[in-house]
VOPAGU-2260 file (C-alpha; in pm, 1 decimal, decimal comma):
REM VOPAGU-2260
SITE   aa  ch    i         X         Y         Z
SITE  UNK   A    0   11173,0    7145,6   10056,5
SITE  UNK   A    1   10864,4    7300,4   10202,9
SITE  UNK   A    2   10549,0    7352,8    9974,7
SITE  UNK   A    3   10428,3    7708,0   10062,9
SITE  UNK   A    4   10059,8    7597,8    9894,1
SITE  UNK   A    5   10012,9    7285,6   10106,8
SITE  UNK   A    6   10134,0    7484,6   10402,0
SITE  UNK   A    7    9864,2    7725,4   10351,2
SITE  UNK   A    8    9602,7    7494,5   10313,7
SITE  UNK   A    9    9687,1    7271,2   10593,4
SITE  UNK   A   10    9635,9    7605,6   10791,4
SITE  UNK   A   11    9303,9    7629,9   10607,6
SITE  UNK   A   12    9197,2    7281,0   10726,9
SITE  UNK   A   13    9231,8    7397,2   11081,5
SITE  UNK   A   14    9074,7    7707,7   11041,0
SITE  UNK   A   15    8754,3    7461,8   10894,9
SITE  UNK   A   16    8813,3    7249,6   11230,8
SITE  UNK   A   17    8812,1    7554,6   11448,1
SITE  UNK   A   18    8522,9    7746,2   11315,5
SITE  UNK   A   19    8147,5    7662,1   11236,5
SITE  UNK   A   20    8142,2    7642,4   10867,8
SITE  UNK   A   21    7773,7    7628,5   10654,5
SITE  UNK   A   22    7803,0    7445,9   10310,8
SITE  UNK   A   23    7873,4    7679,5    9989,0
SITE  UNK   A   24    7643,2    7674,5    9726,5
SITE  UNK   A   25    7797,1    7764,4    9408,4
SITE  UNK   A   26    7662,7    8101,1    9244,4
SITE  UNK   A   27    7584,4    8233,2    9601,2
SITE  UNK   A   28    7615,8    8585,1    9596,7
SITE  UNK   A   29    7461,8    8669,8    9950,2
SITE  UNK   A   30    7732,1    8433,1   10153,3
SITE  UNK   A   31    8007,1    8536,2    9911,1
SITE  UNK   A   32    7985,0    8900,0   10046,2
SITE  UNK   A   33    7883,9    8783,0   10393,1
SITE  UNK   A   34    8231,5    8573,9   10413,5
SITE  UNK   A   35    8392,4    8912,6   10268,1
SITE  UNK   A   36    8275,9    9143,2   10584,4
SITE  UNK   A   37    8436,1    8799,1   10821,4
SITE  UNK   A   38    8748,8    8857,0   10643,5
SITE  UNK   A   39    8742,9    9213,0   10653,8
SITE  UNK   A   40    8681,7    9129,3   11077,6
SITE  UNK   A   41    8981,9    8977,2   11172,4
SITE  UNK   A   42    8944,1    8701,4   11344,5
SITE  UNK   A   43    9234,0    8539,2   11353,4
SITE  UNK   A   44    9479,8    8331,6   11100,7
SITE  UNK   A   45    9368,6    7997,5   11060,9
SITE  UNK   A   46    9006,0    8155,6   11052,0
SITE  UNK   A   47    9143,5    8417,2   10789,6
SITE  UNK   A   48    9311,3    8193,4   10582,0
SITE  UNK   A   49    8945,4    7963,3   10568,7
SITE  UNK   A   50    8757,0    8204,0   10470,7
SITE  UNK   A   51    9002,5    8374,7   10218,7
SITE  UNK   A   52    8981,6    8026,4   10062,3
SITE  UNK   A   53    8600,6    7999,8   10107,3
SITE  UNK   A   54    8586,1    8316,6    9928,9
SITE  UNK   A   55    8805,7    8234,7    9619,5
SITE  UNK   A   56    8623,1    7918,4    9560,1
SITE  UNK   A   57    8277,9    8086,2    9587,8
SITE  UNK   A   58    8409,5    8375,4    9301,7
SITE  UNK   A   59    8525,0    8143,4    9096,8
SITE  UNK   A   60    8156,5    7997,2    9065,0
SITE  UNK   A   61    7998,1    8295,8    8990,5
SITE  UNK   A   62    7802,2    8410,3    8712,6
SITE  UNK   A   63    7878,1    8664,2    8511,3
SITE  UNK   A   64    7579,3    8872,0    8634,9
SITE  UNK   A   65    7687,3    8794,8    8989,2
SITE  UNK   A   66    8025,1    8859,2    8919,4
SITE  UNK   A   67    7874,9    9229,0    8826,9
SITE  UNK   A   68    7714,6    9290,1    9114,5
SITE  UNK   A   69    8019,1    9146,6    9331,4
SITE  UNK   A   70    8230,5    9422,2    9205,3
SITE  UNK   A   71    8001,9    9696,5    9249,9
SITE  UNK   A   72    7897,1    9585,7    9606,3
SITE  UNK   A   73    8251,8    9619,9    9730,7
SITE  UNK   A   74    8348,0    9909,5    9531,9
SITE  UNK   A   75    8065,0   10030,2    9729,6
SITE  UNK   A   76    8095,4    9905,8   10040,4
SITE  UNK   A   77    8440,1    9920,1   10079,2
SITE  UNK   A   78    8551,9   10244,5    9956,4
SITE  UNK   A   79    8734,2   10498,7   10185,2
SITE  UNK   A   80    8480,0   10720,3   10389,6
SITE  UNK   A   81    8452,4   11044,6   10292,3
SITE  UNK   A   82    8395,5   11180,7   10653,2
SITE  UNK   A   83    8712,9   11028,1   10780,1
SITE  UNK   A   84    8914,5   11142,0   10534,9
SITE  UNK   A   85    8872,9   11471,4   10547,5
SITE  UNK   A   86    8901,6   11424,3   10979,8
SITE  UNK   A   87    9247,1   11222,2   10837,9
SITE  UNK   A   88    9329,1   11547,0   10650,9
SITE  UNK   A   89    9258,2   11804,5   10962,0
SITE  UNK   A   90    9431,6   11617,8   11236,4
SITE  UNK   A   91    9765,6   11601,0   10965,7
SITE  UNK   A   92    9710,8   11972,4   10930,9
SITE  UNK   A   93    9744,7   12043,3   11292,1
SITE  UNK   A   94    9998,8   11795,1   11390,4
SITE  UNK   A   95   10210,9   11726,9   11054,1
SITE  UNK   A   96   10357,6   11426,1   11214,7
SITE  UNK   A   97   10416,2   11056,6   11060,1
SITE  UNK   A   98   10190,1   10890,9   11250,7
SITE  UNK   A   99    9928,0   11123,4   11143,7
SITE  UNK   A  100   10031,0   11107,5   10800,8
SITE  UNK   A  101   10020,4   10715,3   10804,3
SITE  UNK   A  102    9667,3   10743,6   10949,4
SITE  UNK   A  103    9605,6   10965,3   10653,8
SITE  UNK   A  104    9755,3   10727,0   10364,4
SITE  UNK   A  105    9522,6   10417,7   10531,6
SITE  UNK   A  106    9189,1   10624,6   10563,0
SITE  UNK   A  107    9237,5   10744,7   10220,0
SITE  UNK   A  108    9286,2   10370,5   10063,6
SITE  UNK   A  109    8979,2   10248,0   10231,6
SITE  UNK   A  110    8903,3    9838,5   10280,7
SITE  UNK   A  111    8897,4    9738,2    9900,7
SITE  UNK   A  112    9283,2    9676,9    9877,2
SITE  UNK   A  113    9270,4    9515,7   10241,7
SITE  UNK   A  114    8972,8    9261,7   10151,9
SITE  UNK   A  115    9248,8    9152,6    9866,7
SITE  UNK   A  116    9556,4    9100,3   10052,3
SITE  UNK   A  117    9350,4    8890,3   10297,1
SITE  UNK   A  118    9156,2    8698,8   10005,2
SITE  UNK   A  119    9549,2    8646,8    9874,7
SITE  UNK   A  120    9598,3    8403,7   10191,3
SITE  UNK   A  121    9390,4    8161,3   10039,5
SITE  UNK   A  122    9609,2    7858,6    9866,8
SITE  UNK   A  123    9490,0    7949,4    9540,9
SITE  UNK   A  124    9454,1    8305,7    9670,5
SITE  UNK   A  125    9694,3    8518,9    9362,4
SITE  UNK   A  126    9580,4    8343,1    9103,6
SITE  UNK   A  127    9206,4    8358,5    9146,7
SITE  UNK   A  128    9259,7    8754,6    9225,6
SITE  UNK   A  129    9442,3    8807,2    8898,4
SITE  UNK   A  130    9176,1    8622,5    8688,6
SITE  UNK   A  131    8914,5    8830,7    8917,4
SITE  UNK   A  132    9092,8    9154,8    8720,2
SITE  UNK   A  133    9061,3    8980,2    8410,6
SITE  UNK   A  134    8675,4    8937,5    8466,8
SITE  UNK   A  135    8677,5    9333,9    8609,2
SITE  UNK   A  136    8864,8    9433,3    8257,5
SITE  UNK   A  137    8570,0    9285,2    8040,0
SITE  UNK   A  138    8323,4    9513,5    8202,8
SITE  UNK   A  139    8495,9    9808,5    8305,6
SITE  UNK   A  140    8454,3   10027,4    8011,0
SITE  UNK   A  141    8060,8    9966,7    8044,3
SITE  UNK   A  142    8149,5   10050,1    8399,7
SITE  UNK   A  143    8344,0   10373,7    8518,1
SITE  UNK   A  144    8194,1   10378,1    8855,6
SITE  UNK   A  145    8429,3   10052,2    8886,7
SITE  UNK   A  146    8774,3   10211,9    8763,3
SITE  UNK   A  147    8869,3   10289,9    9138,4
SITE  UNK   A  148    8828,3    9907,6    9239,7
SITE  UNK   A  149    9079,6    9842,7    8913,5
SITE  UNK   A  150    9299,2   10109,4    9061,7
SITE  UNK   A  151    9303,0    9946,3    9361,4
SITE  UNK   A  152    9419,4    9596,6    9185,9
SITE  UNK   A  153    9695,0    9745,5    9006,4
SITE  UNK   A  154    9841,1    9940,3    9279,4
SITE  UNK   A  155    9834,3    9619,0    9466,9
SITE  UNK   A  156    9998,3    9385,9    9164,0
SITE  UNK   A  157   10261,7    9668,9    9084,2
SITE  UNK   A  158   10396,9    9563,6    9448,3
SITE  UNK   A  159   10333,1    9162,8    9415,8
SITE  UNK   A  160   10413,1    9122,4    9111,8
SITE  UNK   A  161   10739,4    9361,0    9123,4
SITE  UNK   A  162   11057,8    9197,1    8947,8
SITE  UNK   A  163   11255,1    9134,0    9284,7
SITE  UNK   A  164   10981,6    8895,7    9400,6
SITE  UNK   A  165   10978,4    8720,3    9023,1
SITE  UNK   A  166   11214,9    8455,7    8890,8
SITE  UNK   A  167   11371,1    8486,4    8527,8
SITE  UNK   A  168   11424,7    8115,0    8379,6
SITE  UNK   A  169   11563,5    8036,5    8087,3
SITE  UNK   A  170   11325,3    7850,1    7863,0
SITE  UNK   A  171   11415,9    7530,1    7659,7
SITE  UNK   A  172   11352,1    7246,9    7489,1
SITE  UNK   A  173   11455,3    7052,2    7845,9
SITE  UNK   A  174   11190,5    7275,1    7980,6
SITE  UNK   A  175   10892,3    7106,6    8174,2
SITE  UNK   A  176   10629,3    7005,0    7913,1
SITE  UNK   A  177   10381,5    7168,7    8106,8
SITE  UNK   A  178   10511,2    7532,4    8098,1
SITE  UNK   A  179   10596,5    7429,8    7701,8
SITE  UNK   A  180   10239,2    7390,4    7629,8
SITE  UNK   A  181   10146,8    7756,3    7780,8
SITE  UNK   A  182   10401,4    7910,4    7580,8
SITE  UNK   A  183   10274,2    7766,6    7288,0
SITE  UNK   A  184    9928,8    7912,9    7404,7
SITE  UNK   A  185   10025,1    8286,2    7570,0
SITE  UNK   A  186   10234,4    8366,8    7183,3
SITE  UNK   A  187   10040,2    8650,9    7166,3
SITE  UNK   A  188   10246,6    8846,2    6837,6
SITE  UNK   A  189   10368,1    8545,8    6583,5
SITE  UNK   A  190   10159,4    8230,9    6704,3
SITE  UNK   A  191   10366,9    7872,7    6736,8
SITE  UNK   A  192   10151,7    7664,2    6556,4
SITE  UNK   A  193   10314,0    7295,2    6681,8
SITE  UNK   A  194   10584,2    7150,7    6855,8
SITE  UNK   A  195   10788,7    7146,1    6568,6
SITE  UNK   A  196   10810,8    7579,0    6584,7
SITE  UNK   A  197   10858,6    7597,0    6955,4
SITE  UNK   A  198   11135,3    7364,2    6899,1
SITE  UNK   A  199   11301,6    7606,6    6639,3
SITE  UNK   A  200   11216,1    7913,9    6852,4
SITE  UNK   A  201   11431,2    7744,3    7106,9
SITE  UNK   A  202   11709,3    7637,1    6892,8
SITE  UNK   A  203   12096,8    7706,1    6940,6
SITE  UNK   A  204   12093,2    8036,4    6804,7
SITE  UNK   A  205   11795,5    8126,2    6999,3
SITE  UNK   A  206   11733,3    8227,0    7326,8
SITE  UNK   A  207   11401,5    8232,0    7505,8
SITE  UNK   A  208   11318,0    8413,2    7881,7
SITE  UNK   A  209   10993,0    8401,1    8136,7
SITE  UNK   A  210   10943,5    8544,3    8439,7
SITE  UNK   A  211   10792,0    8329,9    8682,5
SITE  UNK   A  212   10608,7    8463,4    8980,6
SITE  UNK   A  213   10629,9    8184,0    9334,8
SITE  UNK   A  214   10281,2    8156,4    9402,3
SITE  UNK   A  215   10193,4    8068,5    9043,1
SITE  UNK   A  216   10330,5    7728,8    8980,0
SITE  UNK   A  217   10455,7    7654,7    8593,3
SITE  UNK   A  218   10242,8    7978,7    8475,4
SITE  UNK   A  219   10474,1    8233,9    8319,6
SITE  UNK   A  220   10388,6    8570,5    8356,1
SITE  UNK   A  221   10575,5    8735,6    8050,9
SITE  UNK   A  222   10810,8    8632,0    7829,1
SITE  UNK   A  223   11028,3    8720,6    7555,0
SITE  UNK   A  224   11200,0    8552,4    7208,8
SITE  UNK   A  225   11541,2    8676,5    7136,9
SITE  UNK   A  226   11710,6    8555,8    6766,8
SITE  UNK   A  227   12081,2    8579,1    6739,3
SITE  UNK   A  228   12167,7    8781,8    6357,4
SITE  UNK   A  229   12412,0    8920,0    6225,5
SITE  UNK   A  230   12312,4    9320,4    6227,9
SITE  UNK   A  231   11883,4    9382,8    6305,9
SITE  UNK   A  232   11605,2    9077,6    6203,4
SITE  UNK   A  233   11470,8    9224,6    5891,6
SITE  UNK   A  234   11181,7    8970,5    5820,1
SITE  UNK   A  235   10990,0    8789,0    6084,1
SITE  UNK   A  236   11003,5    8429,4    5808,8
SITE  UNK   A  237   11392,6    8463,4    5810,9
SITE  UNK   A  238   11386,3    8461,8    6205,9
SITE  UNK   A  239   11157,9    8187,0    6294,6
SITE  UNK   A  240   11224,4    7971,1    5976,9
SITE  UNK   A  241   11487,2    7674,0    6081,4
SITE  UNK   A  242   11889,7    7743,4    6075,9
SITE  UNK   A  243   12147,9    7536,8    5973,5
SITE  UNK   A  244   12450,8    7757,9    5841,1
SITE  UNK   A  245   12628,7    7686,9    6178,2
SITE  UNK   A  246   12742,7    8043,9    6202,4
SITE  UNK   A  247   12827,1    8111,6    6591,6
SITE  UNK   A  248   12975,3    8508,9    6510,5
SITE  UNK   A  249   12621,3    8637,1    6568,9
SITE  UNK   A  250   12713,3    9005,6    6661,1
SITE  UNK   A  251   12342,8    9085,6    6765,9
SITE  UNK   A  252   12036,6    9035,9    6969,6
SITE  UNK   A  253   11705,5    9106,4    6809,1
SITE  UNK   A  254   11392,8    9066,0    7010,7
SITE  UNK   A  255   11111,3    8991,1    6789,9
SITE  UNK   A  256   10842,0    8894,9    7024,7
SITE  UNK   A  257   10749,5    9009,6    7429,0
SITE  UNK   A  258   10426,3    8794,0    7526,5
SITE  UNK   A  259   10259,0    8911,4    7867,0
SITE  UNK   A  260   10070,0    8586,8    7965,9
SITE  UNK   A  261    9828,0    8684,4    8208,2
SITE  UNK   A  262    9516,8    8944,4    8083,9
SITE  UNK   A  263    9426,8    9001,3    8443,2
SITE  UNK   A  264    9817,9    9161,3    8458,7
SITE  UNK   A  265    9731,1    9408,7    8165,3
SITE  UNK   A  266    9911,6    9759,7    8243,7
SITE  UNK   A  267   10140,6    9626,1    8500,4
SITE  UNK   A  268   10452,5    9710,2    8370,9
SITE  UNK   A  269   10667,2    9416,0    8360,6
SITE  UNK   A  270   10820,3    9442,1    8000,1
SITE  UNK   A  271   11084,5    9670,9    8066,3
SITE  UNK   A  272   11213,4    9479,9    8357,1
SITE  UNK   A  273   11239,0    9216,3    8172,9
SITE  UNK   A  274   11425,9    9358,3    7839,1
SITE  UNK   A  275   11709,6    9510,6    8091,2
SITE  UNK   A  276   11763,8    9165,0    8231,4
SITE  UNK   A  277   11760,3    8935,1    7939,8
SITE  UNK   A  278   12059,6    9210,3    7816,9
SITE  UNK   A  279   12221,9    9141,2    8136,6
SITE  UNK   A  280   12185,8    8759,1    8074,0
SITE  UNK   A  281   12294,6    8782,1    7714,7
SITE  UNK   A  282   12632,5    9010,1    7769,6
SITE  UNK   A  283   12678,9    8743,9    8025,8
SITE  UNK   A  284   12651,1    8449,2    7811,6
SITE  UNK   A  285   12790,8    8578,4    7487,9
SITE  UNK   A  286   13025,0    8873,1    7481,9
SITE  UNK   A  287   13036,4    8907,9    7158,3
SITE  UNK   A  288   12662,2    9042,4    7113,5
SITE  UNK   A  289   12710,0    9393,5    7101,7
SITE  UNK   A  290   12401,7    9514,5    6986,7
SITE  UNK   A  291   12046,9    9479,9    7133,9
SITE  UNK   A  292   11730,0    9605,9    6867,3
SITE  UNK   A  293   11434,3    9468,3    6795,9
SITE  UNK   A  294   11187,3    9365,2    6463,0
SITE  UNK   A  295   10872,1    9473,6    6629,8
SITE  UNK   A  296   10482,7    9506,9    6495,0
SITE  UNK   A  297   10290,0    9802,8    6441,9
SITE  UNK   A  298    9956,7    9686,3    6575,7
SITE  UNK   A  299    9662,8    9861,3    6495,8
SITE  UNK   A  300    9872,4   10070,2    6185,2
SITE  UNK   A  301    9597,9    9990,8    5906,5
SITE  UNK   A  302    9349,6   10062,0    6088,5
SITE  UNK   A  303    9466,8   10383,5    6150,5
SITE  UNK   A  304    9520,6   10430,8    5800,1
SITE  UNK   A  305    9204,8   10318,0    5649,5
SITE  UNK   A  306    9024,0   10636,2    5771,1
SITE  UNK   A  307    9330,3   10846,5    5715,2
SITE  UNK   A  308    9163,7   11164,9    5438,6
SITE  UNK   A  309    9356,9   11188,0    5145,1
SITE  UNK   A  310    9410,9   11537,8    5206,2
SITE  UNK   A  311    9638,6   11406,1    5472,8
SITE  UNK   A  312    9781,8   11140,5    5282,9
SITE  UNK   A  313    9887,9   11438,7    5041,5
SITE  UNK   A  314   10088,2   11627,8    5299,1
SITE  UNK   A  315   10251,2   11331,0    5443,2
SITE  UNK   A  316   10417,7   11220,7    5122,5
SITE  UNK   A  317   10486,1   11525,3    4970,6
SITE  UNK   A  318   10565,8   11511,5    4613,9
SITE  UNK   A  319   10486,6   11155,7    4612,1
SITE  UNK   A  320   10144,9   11103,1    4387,9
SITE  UNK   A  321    9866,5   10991,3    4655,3
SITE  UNK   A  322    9783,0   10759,4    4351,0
SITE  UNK   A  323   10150,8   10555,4    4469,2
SITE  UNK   A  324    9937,6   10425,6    4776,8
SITE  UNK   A  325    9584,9   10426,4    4701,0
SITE  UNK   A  326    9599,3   10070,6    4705,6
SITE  UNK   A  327    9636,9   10024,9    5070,8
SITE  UNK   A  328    9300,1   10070,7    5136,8
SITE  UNK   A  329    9145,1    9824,0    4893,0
SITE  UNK   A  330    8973,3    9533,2    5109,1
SITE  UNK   A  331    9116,3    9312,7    4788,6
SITE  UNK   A  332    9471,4    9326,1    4908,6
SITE  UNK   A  333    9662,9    9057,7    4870,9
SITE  UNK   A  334    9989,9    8862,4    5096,8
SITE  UNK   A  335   10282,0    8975,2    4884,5
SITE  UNK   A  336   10106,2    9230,2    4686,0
SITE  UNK   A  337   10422,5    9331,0    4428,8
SITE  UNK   A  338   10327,5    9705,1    4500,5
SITE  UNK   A  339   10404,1    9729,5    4815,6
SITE  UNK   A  340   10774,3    9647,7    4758,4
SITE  UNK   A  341   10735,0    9902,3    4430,9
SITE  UNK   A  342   10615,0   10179,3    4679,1
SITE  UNK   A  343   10798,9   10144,9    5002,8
SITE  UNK   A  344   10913,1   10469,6    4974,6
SITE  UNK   A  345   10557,8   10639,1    4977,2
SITE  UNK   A  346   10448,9   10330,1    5248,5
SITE  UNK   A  347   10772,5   10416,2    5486,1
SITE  UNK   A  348   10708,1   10782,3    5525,0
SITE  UNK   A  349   10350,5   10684,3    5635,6
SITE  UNK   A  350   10483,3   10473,2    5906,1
SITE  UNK   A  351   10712,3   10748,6    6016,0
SITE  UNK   A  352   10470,6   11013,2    6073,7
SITE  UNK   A  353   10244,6   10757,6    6245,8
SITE  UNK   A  354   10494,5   10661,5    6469,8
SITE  UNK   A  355   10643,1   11009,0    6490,9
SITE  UNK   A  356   10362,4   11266,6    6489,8
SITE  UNK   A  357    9987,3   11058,6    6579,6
SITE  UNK   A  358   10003,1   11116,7    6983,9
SITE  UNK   A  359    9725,3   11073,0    7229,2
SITE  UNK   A  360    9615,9   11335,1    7525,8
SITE  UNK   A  361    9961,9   11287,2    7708,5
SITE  UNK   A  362   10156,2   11378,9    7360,6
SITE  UNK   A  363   10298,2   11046,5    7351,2
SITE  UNK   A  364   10335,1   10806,7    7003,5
SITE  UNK   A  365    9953,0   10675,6    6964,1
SITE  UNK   A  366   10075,3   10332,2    6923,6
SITE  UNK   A  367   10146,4   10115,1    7184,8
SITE  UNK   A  368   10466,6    9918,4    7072,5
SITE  UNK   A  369   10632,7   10264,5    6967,1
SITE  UNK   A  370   10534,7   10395,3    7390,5
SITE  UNK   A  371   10677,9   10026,9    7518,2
SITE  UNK   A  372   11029,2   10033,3    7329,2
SITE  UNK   A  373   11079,8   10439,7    7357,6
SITE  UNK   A  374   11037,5   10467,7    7734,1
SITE  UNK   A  375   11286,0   10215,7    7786,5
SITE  UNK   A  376   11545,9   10422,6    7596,2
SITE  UNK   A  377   11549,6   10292,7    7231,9
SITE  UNK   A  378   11534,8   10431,5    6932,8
SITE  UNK   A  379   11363,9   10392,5    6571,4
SITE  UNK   A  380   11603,4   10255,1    6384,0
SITE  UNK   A  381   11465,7   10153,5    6052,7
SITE  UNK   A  382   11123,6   10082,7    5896,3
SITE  UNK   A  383   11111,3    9763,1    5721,2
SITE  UNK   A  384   10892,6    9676,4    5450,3
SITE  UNK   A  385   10813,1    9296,4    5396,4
SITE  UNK   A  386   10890,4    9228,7    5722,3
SITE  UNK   A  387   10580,3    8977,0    5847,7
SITE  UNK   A  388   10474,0    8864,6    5499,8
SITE  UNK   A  389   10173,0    8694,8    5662,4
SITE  UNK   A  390    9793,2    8695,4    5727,8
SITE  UNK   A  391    9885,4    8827,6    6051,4
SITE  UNK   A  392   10141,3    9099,2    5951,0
SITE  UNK   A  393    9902,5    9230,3    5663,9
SITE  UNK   A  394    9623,3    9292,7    5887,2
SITE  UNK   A  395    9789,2    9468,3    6139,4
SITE  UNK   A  396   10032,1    9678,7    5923,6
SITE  UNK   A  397   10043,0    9609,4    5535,9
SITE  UNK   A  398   10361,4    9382,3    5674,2
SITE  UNK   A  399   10548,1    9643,6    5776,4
SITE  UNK   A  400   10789,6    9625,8    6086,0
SITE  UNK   A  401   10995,4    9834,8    6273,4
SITE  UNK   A  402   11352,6    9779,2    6429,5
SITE  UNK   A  403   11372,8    9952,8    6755,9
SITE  UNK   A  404   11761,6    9981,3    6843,4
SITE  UNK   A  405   11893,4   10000,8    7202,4
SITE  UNK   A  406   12232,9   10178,2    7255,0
SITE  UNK   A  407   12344,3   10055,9    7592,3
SITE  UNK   A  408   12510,5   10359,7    7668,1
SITE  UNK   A  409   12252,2   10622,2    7520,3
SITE  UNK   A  410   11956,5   10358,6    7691,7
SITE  UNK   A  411   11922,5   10648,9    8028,4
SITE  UNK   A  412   11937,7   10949,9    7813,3
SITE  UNK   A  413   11743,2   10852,6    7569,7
SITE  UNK   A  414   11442,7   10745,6    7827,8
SITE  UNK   A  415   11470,4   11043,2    8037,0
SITE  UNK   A  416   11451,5   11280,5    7729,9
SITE  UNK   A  417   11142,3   11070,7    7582,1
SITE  UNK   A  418   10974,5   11069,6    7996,5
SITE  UNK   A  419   11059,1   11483,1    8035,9
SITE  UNK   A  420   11075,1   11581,4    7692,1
SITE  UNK   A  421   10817,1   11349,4    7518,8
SITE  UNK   A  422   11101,1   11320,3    7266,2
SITE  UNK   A  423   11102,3   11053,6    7033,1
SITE  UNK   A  424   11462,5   10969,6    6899,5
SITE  UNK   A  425   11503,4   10873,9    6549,4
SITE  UNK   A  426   11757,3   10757,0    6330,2
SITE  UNK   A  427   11961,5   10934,3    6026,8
SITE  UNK   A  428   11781,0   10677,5    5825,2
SITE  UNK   A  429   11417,1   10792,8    5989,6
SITE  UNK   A  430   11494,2   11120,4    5948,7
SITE  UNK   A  431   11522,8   11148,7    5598,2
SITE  UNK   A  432   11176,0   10961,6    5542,3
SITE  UNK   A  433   10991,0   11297,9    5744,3
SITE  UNK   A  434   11186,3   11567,8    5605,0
């Protein structure tokens, strides 16, 4: 079978052959943006693909300063031209044909997105441009002038990176050891500390999905950790913790973890995708899962709460005393403290309005993890106390986890209403905690 990689560099080769070629320094700014207006030229494949490579080795030498000024330069230099744009924009006008309108759509993206599919011809070409974003992420809230170059990224990894052109595996313990060991490093919400876990996270009444991308060889993209239970996970220990009762009449699917691997991928939606097939593969597999939920985190939920006024506190729980939960917001706080079990009345209706009322400027939930599971159709099921009794679990949310529930045949109306409507559905069991 044909290695598309060595293809590409073979091509490369020639292209060296072919064309006069000075030696690269490393940390060369100057030639780095000199070999980026010969790309940008077009002179041919073989001298394309060269260069593209030239160029990807040279970024990945960089400093961090030069890195800097390599992003503003061809945010700069590369942007759409104001003057032909508008010209783009009149001739449209008059004529309101497609070829017009095509001229339109490519004056208005400018060169930045065209320097990156040609720097993607380089062997090595994908990769270094998603790491490139992961650099550009680091910075960019230090720099808005460079938000239209991320644009530009994302628009371009929505369509590369878009689920046709991505292969689901199934991972196991049979699994290469190579893609093992990144698992073990991309766990992003409950870490695998050894061998020993991964091998229980991909035990018999486990199931465990990636999607792999074609250009990046054994590097996972995202993945996801499905337990087999009887009714939702309620605790994150009872999960992960080894199994030996043998029971196969598992009658649900609980997803307790979705890892996306790559940083440089950040807010390229690939989650979603990914939930609706693993379903697919699971109905497939084992008919007699009829229910799909999840035991998911609430990520950044103490924080919110430590500078939560008590005046607020007060008219969230009602005629709860704010004394119940005063607690929370000792720095002393234990793993296991005995009184969060004793209040997880007053500590539930907390969560609900968080994940219920605190929105952001588009009115949606404030947390991410609620936004994630409620555009793709699910519901709040149940808030469960003691649910990550961990390090981890207290930091982020006093423990506290939340099954998200997806209703196969409610999964469409339920998005739609939550995308139009900004509605977030809620259980009988939910409701009750905000009334």
């Amino acid at each position: 079978m044909f290695n598309l990689k060595e293809i590409i560099s073979s091509i490369a080769d020639v292209g060296q052959k072919l064309f006069k070629k000075t030696d690269l320094k490393k940390d060369d700014l100057e030639s780095i943006l000199l070999l980026c207006d010969d790309l940008i030229s077009n002179k041919g494949a073989a001298f394309g693909i060269t260069v593209a490579r030239d160029i990807t080795n040279l970024y990945q030498s960089l400093s961090f300063e030069n890195k800097l000024l390599f992003f503003k330069k061809i945010n700069e230099k590369y942007k759409p031209s104001h003057t032909k744009v508008i010209e783009a924009i009149e001739n449209y006008q008059k004529t309101q044909n497609d070829k017009n309108l095509y001229k339109l759509f490519v004056t208005s993206e400018g060169k930045r997105r065209e320097l990156f599919k040609r720097m993607n011809m380089a062997p090595n070409g994908i990769s270094t441009i998603v790491s490139l974003r992961e650099d550009l992420l680091k910075i960019l809230d230090e720099n808005k002038d460079l938000v239209p170059l991320d644009d530009d990224l994302r628009e371009l990894f929505k369509s590369w990176f878009n689920p046709g052109f991505l292969k689901l595996a199934k991972i196991t313990w049979d699994t290469k050891a190579a893609v093992l060991e990144k698992i073990m490093k991309y766990e992003r919400v409950h870490e695998i500390k050894n061998m020993d876990e991964l091998k229980r996270r991909l035990g018999e009444d486990k199931r465990f999905f990636a999607y792999f991308h074609p250009a990046l060889e054994d590097e996972p993209i995202i993945f996801v950790q499905v337990a087999l239970t009887n009714g939702l996970g309620k605790s994150i220990q009872e999960i992960t913790k080894p199994r030996s009762d043998g029971d196969k009449k598992y009658d649900t699917a609980t997803f307790y973890s979705i890892s996306n691997c790559q940083e440089g991928l950040s807010r390229v939606t690939l989650g979603n995708f990914l939930i609706k097939r693993v379903v697919f593969e699971i109905q497939e597999e084992l008919p007699n899962i009829k229910y799909f939920g999840t035991l998911s985190p609430i990520p950044g939920f103490r924080d919110w709460f430590s500078y939560l006024e008590d005046k607020k506190i007060k008219n969230i729980l009602g005629e709860i005393p704010l004394e119940n939960i005063s607690f929370l917001k000792s720095t002393d706080l234990k793993v296991g403290d005995p009184k969060i079990v004793a209040n997880k009345e007053a500590i539930k209706k907390i969560v609900a309005h968080y994940l219920m009322n605190e929105k952001n400027q588009k009115q949606l939930p404030i947390n991410d993890v609620c936004r994630f599971h409620l555009g793709n159709g699910a519901i709040i099921d149940d808030i469960i106390i003691n649910a990550n009794v961990s390090e981890v679990g207290l930091n982020r949310s006093f423990g506290v986890m939340v099954n998200y529930l997806y209703e196969l045949k409610n999964i469409e109306k339920n998005h739609e209403e939550y995308i139009n409507k900004k509605t977030t559905i809620i259980s009988n069991k939910v409701k009750k905690l905000i009334q």
